[in-house]
HTML snippet that shows the backbone in 3Dmol.js (N, CA, C, O; Angstrom):
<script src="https://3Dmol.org/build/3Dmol-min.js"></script>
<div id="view" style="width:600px;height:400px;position:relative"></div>
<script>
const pdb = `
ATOM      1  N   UNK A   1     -23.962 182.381 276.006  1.00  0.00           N
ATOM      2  CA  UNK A   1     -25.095 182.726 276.817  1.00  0.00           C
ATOM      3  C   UNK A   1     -26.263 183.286 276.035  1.00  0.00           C
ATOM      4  O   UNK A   1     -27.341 182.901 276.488  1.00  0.00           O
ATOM      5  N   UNK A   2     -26.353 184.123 274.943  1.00  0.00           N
ATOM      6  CA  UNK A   2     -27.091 184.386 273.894  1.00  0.00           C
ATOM      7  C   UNK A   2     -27.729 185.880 274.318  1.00  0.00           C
ATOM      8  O   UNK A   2     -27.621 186.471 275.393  1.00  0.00           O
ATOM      9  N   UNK A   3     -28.314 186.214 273.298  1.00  0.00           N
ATOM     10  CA  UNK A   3     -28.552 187.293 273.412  1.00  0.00           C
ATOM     11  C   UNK A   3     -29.132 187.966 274.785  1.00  0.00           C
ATOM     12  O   UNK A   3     -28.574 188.824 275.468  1.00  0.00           O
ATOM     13  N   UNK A   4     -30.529 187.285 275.028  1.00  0.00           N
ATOM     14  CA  UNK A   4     -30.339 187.556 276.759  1.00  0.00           C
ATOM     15  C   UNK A   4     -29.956 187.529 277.366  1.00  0.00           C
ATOM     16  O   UNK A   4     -30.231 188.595 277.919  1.00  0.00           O
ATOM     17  N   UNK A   5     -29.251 186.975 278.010  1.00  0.00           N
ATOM     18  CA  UNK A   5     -27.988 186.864 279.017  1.00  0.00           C
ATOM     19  C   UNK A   5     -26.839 188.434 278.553  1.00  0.00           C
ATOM     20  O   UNK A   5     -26.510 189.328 279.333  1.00  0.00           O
ATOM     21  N   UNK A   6     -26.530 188.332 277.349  1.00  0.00           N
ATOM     22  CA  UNK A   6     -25.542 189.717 277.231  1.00  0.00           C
ATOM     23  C   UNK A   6     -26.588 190.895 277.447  1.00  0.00           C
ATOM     24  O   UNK A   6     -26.170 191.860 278.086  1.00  0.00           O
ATOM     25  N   UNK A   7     -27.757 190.927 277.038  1.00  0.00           N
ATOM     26  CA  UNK A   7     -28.348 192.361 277.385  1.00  0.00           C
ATOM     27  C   UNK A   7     -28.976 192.816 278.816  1.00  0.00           C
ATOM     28  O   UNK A   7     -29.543 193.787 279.316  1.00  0.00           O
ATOM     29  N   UNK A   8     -28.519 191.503 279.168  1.00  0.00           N
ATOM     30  CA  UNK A   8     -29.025 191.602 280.723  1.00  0.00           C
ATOM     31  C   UNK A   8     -27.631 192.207 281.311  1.00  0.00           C
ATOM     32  O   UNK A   8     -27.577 193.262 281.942  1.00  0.00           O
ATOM     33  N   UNK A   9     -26.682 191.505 281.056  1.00  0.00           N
ATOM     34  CA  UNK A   9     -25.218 192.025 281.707  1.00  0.00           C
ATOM     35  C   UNK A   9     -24.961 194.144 281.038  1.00  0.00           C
ATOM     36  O   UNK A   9     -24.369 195.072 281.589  1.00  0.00           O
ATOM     37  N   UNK A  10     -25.549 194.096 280.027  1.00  0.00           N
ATOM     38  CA  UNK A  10     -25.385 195.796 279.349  1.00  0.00           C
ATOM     39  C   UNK A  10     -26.234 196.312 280.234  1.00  0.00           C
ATOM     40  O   UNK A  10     -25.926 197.504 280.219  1.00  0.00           O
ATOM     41  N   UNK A  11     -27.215 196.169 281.091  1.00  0.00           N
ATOM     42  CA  UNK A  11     -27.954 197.182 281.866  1.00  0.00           C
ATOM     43  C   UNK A  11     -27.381 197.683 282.699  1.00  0.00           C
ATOM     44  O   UNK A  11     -28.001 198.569 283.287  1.00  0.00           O
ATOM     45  N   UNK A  12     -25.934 197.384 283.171  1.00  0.00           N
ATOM     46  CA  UNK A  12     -25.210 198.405 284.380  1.00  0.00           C
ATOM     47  C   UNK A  12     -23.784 198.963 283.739  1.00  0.00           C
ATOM     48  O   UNK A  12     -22.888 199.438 284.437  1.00  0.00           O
ATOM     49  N   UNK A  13     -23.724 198.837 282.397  1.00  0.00           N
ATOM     50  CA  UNK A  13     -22.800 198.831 281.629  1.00  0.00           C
ATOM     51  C   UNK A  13     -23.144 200.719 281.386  1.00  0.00           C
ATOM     52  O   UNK A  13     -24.215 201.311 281.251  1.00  0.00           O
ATOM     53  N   UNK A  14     -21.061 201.460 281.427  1.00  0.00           N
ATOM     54  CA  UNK A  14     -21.054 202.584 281.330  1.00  0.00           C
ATOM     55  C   UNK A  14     -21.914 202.842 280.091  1.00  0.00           C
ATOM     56  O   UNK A  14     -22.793 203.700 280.175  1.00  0.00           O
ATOM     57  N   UNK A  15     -21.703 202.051 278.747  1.00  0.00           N
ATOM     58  CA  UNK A  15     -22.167 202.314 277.379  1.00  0.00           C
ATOM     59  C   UNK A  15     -23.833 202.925 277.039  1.00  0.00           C
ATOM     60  O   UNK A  15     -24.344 203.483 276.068  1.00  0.00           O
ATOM     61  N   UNK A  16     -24.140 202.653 277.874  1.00  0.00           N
ATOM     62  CA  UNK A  16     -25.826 203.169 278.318  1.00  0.00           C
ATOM     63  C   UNK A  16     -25.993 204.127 277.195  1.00  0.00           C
ATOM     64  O   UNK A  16     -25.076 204.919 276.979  1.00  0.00           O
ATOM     65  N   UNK A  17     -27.267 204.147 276.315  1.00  0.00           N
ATOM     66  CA  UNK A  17     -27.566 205.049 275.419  1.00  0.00           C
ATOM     67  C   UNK A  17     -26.334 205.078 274.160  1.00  0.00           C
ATOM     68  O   UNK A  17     -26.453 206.056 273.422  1.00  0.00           O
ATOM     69  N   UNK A  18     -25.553 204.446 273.931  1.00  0.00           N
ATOM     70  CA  UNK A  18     -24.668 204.596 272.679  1.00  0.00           C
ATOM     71  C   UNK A  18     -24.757 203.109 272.383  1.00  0.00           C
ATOM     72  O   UNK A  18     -24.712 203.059 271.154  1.00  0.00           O
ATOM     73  N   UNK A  19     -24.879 201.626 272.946  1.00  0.00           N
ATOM     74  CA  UNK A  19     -24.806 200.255 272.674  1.00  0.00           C
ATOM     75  C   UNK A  19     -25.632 200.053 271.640  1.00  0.00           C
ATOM     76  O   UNK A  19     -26.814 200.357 271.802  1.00  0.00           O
ATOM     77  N   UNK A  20     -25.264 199.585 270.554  1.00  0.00           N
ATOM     78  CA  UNK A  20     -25.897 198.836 269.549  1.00  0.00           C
ATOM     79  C   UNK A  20     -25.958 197.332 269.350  1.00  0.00           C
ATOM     80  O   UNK A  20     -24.833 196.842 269.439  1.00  0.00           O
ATOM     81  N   UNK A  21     -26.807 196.544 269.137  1.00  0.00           N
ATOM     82  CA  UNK A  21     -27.167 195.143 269.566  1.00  0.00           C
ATOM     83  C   UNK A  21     -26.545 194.874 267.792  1.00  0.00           C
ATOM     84  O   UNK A  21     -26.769 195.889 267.133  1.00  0.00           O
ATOM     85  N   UNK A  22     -25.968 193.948 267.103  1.00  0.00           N
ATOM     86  CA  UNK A  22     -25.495 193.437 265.941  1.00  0.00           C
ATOM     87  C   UNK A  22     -26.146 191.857 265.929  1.00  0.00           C
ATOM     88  O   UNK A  22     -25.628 190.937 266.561  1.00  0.00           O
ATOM     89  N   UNK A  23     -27.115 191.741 265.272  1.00  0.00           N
ATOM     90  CA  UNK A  23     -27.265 190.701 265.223  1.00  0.00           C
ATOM     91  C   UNK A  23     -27.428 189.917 263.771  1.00  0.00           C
ATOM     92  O   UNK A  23     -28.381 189.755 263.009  1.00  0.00           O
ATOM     93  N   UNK A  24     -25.773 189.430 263.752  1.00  0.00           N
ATOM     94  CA  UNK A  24     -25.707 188.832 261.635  1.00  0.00           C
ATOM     95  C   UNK A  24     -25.434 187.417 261.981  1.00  0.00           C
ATOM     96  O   UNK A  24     -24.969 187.100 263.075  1.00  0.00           O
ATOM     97  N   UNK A  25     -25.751 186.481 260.953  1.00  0.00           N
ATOM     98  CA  UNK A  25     -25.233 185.241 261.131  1.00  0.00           C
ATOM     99  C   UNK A  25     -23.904 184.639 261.196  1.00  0.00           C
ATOM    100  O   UNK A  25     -23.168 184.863 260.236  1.00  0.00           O
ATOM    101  N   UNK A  26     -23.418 183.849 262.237  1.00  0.00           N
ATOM    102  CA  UNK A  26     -22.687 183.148 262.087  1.00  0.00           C
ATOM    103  C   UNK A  26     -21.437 182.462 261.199  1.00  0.00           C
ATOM    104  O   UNK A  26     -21.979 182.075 260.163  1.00  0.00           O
ATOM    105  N   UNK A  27     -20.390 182.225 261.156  1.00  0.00           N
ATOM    106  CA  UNK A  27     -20.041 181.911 259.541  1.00  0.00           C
ATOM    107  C   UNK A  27     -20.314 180.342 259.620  1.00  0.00           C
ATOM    108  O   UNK A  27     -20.623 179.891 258.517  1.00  0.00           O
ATOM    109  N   UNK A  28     -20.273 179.208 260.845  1.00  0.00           N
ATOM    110  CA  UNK A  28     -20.575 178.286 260.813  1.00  0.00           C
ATOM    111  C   UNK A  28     -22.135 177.818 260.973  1.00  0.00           C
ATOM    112  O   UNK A  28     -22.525 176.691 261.276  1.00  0.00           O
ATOM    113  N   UNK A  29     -23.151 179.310 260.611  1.00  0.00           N
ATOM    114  CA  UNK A  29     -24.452 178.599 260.799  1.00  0.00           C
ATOM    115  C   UNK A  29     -24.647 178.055 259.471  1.00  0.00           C
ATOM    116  O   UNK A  29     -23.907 178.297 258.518  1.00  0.00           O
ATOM    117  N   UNK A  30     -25.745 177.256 259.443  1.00  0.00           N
ATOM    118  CA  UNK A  30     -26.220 176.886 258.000  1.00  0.00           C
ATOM    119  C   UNK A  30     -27.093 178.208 257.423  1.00  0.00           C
ATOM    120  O   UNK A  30     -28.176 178.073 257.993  1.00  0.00           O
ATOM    121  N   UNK A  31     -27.151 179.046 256.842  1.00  0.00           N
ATOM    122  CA  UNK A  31     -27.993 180.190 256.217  1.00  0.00           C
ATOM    123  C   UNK A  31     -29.101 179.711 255.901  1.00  0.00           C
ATOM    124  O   UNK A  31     -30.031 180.428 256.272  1.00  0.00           O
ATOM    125  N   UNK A  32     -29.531 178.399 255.139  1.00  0.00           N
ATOM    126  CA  UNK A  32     -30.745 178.495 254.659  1.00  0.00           C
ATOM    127  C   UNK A  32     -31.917 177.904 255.780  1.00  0.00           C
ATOM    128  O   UNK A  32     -33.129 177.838 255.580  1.00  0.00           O
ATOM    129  N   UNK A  33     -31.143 177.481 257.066  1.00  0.00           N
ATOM    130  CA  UNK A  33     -32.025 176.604 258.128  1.00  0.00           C
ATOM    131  C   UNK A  33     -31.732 177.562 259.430  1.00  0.00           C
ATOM    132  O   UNK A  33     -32.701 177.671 260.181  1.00  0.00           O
ATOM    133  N   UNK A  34     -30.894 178.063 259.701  1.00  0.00           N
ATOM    134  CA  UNK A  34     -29.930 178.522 261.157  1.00  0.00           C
ATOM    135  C   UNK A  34     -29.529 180.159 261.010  1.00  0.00           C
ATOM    136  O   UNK A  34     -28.377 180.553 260.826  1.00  0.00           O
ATOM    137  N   UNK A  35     -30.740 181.044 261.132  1.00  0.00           N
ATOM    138  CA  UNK A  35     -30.731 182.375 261.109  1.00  0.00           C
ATOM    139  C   UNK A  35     -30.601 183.228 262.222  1.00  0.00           C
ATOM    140  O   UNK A  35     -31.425 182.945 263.092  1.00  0.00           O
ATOM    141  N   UNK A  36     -29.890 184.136 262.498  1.00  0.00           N
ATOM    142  CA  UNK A  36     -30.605 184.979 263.800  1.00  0.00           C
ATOM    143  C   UNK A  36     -31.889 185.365 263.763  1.00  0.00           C
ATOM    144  O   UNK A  36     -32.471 185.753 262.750  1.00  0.00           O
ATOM    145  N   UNK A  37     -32.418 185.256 265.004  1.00  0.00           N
ATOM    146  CA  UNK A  37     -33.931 185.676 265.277  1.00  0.00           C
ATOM    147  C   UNK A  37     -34.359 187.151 266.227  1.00  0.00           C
ATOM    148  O   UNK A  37     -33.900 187.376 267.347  1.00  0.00           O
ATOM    149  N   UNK A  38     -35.068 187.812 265.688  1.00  0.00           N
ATOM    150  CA  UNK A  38     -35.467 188.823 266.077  1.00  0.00           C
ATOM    151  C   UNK A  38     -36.857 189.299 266.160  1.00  0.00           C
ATOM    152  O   UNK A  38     -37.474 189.693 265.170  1.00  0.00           O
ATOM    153  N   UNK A  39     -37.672 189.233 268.142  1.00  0.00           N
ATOM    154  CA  UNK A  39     -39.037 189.852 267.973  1.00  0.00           C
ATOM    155  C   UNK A  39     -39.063 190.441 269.519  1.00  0.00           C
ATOM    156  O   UNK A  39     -38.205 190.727 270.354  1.00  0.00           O
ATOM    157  N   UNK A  40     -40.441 190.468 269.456  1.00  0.00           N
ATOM    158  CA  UNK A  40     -40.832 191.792 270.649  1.00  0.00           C
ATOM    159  C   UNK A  40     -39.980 191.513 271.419  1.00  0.00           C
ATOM    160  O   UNK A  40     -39.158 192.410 271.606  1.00  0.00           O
ATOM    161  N   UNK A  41     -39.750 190.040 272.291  1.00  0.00           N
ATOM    162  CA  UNK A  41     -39.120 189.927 273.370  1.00  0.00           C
ATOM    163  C   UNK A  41     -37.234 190.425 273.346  1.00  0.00           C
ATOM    164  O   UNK A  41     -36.447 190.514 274.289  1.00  0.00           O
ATOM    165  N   UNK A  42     -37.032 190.656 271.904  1.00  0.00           N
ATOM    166  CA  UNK A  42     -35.908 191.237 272.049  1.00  0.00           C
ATOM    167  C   UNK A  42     -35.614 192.535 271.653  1.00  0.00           C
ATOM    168  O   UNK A  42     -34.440 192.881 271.521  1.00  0.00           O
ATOM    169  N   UNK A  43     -36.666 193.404 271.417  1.00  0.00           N
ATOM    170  CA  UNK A  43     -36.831 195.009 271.547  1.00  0.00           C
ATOM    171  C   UNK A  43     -36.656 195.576 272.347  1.00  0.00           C
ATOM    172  O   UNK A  43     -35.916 196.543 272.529  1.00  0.00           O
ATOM    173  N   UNK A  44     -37.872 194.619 273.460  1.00  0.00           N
ATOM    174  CA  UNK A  44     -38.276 195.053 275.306  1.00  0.00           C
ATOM    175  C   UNK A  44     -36.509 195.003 275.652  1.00  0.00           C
ATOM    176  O   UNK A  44     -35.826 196.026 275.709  1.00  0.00           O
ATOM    177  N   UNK A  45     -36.063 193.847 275.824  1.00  0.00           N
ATOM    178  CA  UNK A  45     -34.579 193.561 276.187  1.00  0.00           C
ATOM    179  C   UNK A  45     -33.976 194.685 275.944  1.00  0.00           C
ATOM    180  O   UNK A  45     -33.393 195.345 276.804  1.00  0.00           O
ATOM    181  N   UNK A  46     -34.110 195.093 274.308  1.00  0.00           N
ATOM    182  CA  UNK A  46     -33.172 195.934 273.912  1.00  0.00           C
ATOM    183  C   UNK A  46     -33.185 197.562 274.868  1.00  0.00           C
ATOM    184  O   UNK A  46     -32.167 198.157 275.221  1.00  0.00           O
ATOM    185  N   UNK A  47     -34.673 198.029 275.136  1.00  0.00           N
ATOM    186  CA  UNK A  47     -34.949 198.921 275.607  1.00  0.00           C
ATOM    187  C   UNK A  47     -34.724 198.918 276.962  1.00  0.00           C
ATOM    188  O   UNK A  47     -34.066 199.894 277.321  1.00  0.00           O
ATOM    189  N   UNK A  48     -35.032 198.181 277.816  1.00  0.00           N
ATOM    190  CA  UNK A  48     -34.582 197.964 279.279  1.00  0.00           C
ATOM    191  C   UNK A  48     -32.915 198.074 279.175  1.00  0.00           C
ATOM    192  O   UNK A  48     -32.277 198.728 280.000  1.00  0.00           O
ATOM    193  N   UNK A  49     -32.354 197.436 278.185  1.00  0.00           N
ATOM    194  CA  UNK A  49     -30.577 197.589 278.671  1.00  0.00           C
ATOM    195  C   UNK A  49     -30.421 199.283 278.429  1.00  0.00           C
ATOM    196  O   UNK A  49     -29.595 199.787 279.189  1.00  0.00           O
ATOM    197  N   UNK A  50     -31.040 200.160 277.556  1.00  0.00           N
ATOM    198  CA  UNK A  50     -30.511 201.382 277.068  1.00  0.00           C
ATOM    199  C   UNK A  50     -30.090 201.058 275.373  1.00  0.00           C
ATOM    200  O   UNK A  50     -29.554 201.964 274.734  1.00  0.00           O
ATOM    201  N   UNK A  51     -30.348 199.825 274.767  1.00  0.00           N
ATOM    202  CA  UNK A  51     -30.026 200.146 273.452  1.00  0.00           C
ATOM    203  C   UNK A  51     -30.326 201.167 272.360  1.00  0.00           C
ATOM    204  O   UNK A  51     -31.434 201.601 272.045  1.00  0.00           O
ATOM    205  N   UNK A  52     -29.045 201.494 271.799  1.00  0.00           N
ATOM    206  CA  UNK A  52     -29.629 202.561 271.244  1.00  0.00           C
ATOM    207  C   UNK A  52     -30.153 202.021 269.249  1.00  0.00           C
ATOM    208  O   UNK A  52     -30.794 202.688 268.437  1.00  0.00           O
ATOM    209  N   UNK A  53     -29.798 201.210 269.155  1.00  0.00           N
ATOM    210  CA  UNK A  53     -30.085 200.110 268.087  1.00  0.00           C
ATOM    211  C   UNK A  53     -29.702 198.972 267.783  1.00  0.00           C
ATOM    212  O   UNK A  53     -28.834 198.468 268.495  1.00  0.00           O
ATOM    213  N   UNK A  54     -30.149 198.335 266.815  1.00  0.00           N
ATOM    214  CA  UNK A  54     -30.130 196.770 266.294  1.00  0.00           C
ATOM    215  C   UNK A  54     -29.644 197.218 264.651  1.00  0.00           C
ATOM    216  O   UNK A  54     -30.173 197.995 263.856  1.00  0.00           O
ATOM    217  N   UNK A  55     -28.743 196.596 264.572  1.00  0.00           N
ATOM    218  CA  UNK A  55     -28.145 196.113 263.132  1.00  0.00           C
ATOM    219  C   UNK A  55     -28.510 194.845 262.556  1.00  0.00           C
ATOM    220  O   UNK A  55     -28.392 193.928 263.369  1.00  0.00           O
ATOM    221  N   UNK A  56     -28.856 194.546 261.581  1.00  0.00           N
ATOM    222  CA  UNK A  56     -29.198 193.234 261.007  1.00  0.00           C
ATOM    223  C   UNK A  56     -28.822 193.097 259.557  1.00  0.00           C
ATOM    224  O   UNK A  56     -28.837 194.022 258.744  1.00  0.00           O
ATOM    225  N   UNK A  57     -28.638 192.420 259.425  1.00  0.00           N
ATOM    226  CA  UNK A  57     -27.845 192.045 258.098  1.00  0.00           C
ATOM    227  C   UNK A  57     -28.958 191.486 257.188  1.00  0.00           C
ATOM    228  O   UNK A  57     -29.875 190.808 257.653  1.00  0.00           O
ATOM    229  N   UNK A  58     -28.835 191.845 255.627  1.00  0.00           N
ATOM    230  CA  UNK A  58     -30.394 191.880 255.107  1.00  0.00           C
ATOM    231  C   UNK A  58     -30.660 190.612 254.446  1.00  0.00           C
ATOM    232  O   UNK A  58     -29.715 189.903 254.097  1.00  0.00           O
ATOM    233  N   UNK A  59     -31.845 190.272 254.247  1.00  0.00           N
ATOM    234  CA  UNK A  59     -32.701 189.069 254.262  1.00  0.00           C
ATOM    235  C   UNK A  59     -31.860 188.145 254.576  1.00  0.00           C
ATOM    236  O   UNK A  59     -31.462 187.340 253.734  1.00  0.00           O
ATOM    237  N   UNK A  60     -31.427 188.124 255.966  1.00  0.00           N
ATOM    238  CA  UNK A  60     -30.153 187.132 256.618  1.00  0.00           C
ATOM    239  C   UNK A  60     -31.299 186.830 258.335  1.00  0.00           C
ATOM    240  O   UNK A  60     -30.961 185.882 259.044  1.00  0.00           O
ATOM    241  N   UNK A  61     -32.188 187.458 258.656  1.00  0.00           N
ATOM    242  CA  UNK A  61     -33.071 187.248 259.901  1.00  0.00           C
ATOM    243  C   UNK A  61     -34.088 186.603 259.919  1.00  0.00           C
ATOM    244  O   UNK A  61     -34.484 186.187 258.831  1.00  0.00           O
ATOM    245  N   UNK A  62     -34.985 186.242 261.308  1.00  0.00           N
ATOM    246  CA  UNK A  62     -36.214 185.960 261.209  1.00  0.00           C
ATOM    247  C   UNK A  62     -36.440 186.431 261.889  1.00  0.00           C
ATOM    248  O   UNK A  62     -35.676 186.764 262.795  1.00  0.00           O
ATOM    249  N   UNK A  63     -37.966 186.780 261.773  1.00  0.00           N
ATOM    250  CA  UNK A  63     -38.540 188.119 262.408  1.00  0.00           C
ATOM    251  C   UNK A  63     -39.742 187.735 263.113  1.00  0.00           C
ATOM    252  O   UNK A  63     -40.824 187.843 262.536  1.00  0.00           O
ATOM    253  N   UNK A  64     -39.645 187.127 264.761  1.00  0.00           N
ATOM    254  CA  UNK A  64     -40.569 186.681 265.052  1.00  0.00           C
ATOM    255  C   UNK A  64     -41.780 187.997 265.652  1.00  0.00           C
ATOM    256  O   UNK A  64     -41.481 188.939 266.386  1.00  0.00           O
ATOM    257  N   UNK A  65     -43.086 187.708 265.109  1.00  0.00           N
ATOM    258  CA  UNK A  65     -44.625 188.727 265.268  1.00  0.00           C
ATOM    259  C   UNK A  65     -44.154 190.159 265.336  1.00  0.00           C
ATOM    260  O   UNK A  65     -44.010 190.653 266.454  1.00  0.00           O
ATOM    261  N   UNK A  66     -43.850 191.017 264.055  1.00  0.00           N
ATOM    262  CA  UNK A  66     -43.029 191.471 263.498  1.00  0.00           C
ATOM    263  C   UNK A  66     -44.664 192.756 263.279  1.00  0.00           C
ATOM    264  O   UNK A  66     -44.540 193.971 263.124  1.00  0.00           O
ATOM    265  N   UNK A  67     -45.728 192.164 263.324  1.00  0.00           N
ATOM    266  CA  UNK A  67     -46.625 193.332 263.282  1.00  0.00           C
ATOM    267  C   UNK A  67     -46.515 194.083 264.552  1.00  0.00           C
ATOM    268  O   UNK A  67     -46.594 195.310 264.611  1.00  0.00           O
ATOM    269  N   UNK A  68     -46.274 193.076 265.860  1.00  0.00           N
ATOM    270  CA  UNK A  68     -46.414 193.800 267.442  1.00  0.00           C
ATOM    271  C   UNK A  68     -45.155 194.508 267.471  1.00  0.00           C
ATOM    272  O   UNK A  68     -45.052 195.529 268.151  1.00  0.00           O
ATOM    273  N   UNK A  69     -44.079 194.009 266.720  1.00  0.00           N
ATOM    274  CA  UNK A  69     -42.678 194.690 266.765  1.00  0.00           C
ATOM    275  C   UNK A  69     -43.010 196.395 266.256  1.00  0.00           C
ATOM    276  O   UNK A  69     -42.890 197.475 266.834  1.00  0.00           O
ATOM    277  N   UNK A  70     -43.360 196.090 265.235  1.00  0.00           N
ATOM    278  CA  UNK A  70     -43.804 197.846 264.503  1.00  0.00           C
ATOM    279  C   UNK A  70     -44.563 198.223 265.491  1.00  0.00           C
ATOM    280  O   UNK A  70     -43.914 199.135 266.003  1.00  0.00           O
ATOM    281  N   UNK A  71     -45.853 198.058 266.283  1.00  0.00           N
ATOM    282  CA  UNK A  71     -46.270 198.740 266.700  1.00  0.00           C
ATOM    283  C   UNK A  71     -45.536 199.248 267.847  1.00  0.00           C
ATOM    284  O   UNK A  71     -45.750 200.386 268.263  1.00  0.00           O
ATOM    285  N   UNK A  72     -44.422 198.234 268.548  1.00  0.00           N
ATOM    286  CA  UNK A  72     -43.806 199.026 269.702  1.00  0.00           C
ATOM    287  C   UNK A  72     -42.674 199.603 269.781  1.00  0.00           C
ATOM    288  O   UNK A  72     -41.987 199.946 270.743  1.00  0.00           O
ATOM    289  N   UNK A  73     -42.451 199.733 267.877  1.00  0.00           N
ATOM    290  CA  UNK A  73     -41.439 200.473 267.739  1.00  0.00           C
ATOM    291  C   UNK A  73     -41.841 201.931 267.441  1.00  0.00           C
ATOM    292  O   UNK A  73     -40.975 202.790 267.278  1.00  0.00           O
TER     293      UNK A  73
END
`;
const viewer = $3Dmol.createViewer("view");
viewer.addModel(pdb, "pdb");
viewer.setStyle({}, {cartoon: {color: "spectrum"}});
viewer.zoomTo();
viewer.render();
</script>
């Protein structure tokens, strides 16, 4: 279902304020074409469920408009 769909289901979830979102690649993605993606629209998500952070695994993401991300972080 992908990431939206699960952070939509965490908004009535007891875990409220302790859930951390993990988002690393795959072992069957391709790494150099098939990355996890991460931008505003999945901050907002993150914040509406109660997340209390995002893990990412390093220069393993893509970081979609990543200036609006800082600012609404």
């Amino acid at each position: 279902g992908g990431t939206e769909k699960m952070l939509k289901n965490c908004q009535n979830k007891k875990f409220k304020k302790n859930g951390v979102l993990v988002k690393f690649p795959k072992k069957e993605q391709d790494h150099r074409i098939d990355l996890p993606t991460v931008g505003l629209k999945t901050l907002k998500q993150c914040k509406s469920a109660c997340i209390k952070g995002i893990v990412l695994k390093n220069k393993q993401n893509v970081f979609l408009e990543k200036k609006k991300m800082y600012q609404f972080c």
